[in-house]
C-alpha positions in Angstrom: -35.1 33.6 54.9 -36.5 35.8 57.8 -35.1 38.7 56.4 -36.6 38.4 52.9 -40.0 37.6 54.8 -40.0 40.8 56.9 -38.8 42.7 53.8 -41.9 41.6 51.9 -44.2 42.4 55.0 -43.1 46.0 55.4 -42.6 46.8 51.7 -46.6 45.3 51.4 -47.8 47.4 54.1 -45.5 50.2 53.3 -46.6 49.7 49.4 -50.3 50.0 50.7 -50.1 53.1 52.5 -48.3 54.9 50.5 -50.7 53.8 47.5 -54.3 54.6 49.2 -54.2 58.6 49.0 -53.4 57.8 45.2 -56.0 55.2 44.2 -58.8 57.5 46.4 -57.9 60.7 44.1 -57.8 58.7 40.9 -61.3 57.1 41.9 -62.5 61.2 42.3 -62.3 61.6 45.6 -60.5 64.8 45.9 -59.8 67.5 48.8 -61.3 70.0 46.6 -64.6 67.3 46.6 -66.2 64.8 44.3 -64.6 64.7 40.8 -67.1 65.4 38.4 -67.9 62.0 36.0 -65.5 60.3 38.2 -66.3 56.8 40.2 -66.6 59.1 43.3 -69.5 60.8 41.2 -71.5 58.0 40.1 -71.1 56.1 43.6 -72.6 59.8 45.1 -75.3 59.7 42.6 -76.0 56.1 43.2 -76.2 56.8 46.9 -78.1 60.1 46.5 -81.2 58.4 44.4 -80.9 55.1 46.8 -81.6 57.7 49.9 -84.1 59.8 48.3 -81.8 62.9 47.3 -79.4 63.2 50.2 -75.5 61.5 51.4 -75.9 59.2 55.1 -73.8 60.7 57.6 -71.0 57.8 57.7 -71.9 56.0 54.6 -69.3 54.5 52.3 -69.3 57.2 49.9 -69.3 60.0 53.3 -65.9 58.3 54.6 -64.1 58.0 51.1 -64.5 61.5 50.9 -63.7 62.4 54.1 -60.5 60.4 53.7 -59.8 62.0 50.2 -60.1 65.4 51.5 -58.5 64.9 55.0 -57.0 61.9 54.7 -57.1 58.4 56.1 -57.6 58.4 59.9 -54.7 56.1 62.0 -57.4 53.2 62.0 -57.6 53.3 58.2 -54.0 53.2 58.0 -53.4 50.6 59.8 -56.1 48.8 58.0 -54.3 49.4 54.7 -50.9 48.5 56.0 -52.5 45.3 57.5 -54.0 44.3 54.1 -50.8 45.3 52.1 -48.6 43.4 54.9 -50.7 40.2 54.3 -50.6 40.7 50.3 -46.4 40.7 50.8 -46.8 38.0 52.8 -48.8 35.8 50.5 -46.4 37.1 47.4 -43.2 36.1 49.3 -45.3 32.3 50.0 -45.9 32.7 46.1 -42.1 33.1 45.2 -41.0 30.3 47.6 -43.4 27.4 45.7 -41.9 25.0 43.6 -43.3 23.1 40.9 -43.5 19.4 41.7 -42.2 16.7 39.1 
């Protein structure tokens, strides 16, 4: 029982990790930039008009990119595994329900 419960822990947090470069390029974030008529491009031009023209230094869009381009940061990772450890976590409590009579 243990070992099934780690298994779905790590493969979560493994599954996460592995996923988050993936789901930031297909949203247009890109180490080449923003994708043009991507999600990444209409969150940019949302936050360009919503600061009068410019990007803020650290905004939500400002990291994404950075983290498309460069990748995520240990932090972020561990973030992400945390999330995707927590998700395995809640599918192996899923699994282990039974219906009652």
């Amino acid at each position: 029982m243990v070992l099934k419960e780690v298994l779905l822990v790590s493969a979560g947090a493994a599954a996460f990790i592995a996923a988050a470069p993936v789901v930031l390029g297909v949203a247009g974030f890109t180490g080449a930039g923003i994708a043009a008529g991507s999600v990444a491009a209409k969150m940019m031009s949302v936050a360009a008009v919503a600061n009068g023209g410019g990007i803020a230094a650290g905004s939500t869009v400002a990291a994404l990119q950075s983290a498309g381009a460069a990748g995520l940061p240990f932090i972020a990772n561990a973030a992400v595994g945390t999330g995707g450890a927590v998700t395995g976590a809640l599918f192996g409590n899923c699994l282990e329900k039974k219906p009652k009579d």
